[in-house]
C-alpha positions in Angstrom: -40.8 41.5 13.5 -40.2 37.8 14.7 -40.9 36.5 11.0 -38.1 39.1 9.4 -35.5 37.5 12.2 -36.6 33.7 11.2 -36.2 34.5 7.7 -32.6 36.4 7.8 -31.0 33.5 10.6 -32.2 31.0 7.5 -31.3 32.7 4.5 -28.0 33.1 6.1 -25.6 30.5 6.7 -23.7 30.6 9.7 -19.6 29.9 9.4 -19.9 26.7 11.1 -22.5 25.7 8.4 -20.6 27.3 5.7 -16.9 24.9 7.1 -19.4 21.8 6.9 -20.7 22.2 3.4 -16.7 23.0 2.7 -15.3 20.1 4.0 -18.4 17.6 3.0 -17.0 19.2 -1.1 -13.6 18.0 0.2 -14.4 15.3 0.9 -16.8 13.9 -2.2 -14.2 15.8 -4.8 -11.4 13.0 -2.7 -14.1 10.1 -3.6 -14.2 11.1 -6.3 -10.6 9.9 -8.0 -10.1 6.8 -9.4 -8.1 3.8 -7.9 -5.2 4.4 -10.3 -4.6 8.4 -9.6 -4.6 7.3 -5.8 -2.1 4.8 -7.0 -0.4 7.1 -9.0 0.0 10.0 -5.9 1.5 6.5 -4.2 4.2 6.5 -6.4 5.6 9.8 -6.8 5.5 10.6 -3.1 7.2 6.9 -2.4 10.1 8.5 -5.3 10.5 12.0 -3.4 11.0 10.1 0.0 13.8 7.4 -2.0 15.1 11.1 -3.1 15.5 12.4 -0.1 16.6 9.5 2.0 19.3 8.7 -0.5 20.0 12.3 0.1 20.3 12.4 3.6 21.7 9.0 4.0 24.9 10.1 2.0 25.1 13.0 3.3 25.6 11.4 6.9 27.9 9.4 5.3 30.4 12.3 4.6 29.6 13.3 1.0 27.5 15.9 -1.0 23.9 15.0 -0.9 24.0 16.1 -4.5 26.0 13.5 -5.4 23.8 10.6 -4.0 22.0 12.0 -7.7 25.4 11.6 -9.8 25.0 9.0 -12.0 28.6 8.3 -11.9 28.2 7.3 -8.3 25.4 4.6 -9.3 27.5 3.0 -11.8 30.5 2.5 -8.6 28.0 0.7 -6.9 27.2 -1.3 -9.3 30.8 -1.4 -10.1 31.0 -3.0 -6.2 27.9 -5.4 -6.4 28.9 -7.1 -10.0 32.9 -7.5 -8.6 34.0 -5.7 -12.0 
């Protein structure tokens, strides 16, 4: 009867076996990318934060945050910086 037990607690993983082997395919599946798509991740979250900040920084200005996106606005700043 002792043998059956043994053989059932083995062939059976456990959930704190089954959250190790989960996270260990996690985690080689993340060694697995390249340099460049690490880069690449980089780059588009750095754009959604300049997004947003630009965003929220004109909106506590005063103005829409949607028109922090205009380009219209863009070329008044540039407008300002040139002296045209």
């Amino acid at each position: 009867m002792s043998n059956q037990n043994n053989r059932t607690r083995t062939s059976k993983p456990n959930r704190k076996e089954q959250l190790k082997r989960g996270t260990q395919k996690v985690r080689a599946r993340l060694q697995q990318l390249l340099w460049w798509h690490w880069l690449i991740i980089i780059v588009i979250l750095a754009f959604i934060c300049a997004i947003i900040g630009l965003m929220i920084g004109y909106a506590v200005g005063g103005g829409n945050p949607f028109q922090a996106l205009n380009p219209s606005t863009w070329w008044e700043i540039y407008q300002l910086i040139r002296g045209n």
